[in-house]
C-alpha positions in Angstrom: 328.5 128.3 85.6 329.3 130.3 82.6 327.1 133.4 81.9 326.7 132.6 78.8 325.2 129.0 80.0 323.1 130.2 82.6 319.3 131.3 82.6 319.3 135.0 81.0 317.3 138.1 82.5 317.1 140.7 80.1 316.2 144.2 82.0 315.6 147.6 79.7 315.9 150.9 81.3 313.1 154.0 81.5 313.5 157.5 81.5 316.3 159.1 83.5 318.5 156.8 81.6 319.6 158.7 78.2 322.4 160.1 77.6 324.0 162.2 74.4 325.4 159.5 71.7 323.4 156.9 73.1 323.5 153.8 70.3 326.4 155.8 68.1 328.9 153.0 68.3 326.1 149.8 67.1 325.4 152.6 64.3 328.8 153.0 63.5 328.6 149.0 63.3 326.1 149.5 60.4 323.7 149.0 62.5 321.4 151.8 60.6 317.7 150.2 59.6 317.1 151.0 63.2 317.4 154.3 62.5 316.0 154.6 59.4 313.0 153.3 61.0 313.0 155.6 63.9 313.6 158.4 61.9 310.4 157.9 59.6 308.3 157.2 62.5 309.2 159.5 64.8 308.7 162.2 61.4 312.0 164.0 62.1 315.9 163.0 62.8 315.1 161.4 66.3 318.5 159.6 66.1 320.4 163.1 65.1 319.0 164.5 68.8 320.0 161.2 70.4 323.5 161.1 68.8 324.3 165.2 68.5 321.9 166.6 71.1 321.4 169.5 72.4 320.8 167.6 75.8 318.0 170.0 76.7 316.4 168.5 73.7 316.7 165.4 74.4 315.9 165.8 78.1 312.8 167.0 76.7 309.7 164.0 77.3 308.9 163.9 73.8 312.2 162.6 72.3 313.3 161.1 75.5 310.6 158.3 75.8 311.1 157.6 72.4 315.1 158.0 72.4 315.3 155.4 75.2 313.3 152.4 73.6 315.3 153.3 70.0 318.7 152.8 71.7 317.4 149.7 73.6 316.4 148.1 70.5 319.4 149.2 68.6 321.6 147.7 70.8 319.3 144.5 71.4 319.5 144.0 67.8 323.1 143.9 67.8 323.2 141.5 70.6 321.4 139.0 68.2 323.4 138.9 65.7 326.4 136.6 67.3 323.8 134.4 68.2 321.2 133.1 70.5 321.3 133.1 74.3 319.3 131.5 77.1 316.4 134.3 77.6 313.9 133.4 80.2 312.1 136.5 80.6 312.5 140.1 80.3 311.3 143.0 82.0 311.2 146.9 81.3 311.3 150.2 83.7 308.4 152.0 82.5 308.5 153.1 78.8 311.5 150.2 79.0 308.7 147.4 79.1 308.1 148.6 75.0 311.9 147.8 74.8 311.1 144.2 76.2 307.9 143.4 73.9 309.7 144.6 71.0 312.5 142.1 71.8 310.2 138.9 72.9 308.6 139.9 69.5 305.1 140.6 71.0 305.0 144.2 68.7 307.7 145.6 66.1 309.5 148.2 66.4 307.6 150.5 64.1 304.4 149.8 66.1 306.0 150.3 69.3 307.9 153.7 68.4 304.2 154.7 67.2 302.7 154.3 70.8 305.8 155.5 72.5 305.5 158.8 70.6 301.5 158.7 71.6 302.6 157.9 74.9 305.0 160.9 75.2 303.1 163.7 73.9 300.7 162.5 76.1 302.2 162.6 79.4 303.9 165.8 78.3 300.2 167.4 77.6 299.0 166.1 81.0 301.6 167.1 83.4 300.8 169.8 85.5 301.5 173.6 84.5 300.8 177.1 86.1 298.9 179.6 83.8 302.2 180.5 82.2 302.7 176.6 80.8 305.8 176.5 83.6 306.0 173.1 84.8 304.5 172.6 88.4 305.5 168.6 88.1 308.3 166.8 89.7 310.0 163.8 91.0 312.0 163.0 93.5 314.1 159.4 94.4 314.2 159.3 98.3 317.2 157.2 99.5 317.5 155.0 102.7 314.4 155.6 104.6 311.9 153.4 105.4 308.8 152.7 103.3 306.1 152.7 105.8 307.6 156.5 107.2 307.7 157.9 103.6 303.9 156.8 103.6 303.4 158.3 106.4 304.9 161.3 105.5 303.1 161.9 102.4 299.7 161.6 104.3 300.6 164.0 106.6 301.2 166.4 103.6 298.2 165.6 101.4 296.1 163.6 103.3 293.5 162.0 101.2 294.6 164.4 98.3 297.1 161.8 96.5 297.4 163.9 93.3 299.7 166.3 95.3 302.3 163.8 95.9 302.4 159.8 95.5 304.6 157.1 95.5 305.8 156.7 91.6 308.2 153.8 91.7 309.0 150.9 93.9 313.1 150.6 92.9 314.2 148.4 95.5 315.2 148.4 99.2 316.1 151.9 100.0 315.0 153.8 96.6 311.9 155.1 96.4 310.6 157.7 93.7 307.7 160.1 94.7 305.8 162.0 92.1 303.6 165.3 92.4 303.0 168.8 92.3 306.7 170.2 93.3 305.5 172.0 96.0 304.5 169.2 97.7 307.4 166.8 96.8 309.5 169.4 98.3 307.8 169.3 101.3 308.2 165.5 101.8 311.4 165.5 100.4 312.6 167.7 103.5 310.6 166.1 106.1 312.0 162.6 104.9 315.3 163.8 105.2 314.4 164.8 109.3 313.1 161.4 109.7 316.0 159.2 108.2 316.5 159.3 104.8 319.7 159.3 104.1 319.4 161.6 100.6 316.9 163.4 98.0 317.4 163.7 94.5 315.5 165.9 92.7 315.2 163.7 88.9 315.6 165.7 86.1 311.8 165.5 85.1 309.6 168.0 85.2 306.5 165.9 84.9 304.4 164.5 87.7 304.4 160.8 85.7 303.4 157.6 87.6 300.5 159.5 88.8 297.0 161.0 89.1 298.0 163.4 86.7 298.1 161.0 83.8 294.9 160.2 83.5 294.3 161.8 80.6 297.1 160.2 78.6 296.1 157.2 79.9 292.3 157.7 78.2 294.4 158.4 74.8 296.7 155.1 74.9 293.6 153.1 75.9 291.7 154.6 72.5 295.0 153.2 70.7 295.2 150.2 72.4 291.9 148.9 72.0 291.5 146.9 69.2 295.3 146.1 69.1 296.4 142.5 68.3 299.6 140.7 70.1 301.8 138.1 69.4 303.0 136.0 71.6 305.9 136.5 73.5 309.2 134.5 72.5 309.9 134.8 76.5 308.2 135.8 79.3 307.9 139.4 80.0 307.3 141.3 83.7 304.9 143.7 83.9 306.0 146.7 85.7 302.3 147.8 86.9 301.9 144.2 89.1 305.6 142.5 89.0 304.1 139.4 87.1 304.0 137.7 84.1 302.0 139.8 81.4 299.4 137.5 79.7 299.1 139.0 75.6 295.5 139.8 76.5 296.0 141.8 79.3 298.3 144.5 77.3 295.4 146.6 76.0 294.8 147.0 79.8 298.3 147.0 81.3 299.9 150.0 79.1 297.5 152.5 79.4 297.7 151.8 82.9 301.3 151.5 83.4 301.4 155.7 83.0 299.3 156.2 86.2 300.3 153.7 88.0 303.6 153.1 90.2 306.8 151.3 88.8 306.7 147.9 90.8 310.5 147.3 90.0 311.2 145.8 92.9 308.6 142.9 92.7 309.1 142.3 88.8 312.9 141.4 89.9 311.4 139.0 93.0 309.8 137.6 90.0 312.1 137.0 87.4 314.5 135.7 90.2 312.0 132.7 91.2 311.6 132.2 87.8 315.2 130.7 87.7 317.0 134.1 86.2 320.5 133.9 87.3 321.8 136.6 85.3 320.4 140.1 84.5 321.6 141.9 80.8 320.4 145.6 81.1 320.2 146.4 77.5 320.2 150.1 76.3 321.4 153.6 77.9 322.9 154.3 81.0 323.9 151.5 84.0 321.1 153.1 86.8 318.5 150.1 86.2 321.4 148.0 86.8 322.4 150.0 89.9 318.8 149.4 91.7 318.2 146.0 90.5 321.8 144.5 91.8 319.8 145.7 95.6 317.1 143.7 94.9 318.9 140.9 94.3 322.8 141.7 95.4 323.5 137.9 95.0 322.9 137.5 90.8 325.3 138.7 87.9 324.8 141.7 86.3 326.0 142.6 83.3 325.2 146.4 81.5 325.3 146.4 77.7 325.6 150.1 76.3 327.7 149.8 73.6 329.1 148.1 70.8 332.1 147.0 72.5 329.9 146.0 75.9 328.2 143.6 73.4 331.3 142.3 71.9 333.3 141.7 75.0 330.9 139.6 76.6 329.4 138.0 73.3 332.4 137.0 72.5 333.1 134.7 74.9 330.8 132.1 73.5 333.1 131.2 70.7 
């Protein structure tokens, strides 16, 4: 069956993703209210730090989170204007499930890019920090060892003391991300790798996110979130806190939550696969969301939209 024909996942990627001229080319399309949009939001040239860098900058939590669901949307946007396809639901990695709302139409842009900046600052403010404001915070994807020995492993280290180090993400068969203080995510890291795992890698955040430590920020996205109205979705989206279908009531709930809680990646794909999705678009930065998902399910199509020509290759095969 042609992709274009069959039933459409759309995946949008989380932090770890960005990269330096992220979303140039559908600007150079004349693509730009996006920008504009982000720009006045965000209260300073977001788009010049995710086009011109410096990467430390945009590394940094506080344009990152942001960055990502800007370039998701950019692109998204662009991806609608040849014309509809078959979405049956949608699902984001973390501060990717904004991406996903804004495109089913549950919140705009604006609205989102508002919370995602709350949300960023945030989890920034409530990562861990020594008395000199060094980060303390880290995270760490663990690679080809078994989930009930990495458990065990990290109650050997901090027994009942789970702020020290926790699972923060669920990827998929053989990738799991733990979160915590450093110290202690070192020390699993090297006992994982004695008992199997085939590799570490330190992630280039300095926060201990998914996590005890965000409690805080999520006590201030819950005072934004309150009184906050919905629409409903255009499609179904996933939530990445349980791996099911997000009901519109529930959101004032769910994305405070999603900050402290773990990334359940692997069980919003085992969802969006028995919902019929034959095909999986990840729309926005980067190819790693692609990279994870294509485990969980090795036996779909998956197809990573980045740039202008990414959109126009495989959009133009409908006419």
């Amino acid at each position: 069956m042609s992709t274009l024909l069959s039933n459409i996942a759309l995946i949008f990627p989380g932090q770890g993703s960005q990269s330096m001229g992220m979303a140039k080319t559908i600007y150079d399309r004349g693509f730009t209210q996006t920008v504009k949009i982000a720009d006045r939001v965000f209260g300073s040239s977001l788009t010049d730090v995710m086009f011109n860098g410096p990467e430390d900058q945009l590394n940094q939590t506080i344009y990152t989170q942001p960055a990502i669901l800007t370039a998701s949307v950019m692109i998204w946007e662009y991806v609608q204007s040849f014309g509809a396809l078959n979405i049956i639901c949608a699902a984001g990695h973390s501060v990717g499930e904004y991406s996903a709302l804004v495109a089913a139409g549950v919140m705009s842009f604006e609205v989102a890019l508002s919370l995602v900046k709350i949300r960023a600052s945030a989890m920034a403010e409530a990562s861990p920090r020594d008395p000199s404001g060094a980060p303390l915070g880290a995270m760490c994807a663990v690679l080809g060892g078994e989930l009930d020995v990495l458990a065990k492993i990290i109650n050997e280290v901090c027994h009942e003391y789970e702020s020290l180090c926790s699972i923060a993400n669920y990827n998929c068969p053989g990738q799991t991300v733990i979160t915590g203080l450093r110290e202690h995510v070192d020390k699993v890291r090297d006992i994982a790798i004695s008992r199997g795992a085939k590799k570490c890698v330190m992630l280039p955040i300095s926060g201990a996110f998914h996590s005890k430590w965000m409690m805080s920020a999520t006590e201030r996205l819950s005072d934004e979130l309150a009184d906050m109205n919905f629409e409903k979705p255009t499609f179904p989206i996933i939530s990445s806190v349980t791996g099911k279908r997000i009901a519109s009531d529930s959101l004032n709930i769910l994305l405070p939550t999603q900050v402290i809680a773990p990334v359940r990646w692997s069980e919003c794909m085992d969802t969006m696969v028995k919902m019929g999705a034959d095909v999986f678009i990840e729309v926005g930065s980067g190819s790693v969301l692609t990279g994870i998902s294509k485990r969980c399910a090795p036996e779909k199509t998956f197809i990573s939209m980045q740039t202008a020509n990414d959109v126009e290759t495989f959009m133009h095969k409908r006419r």
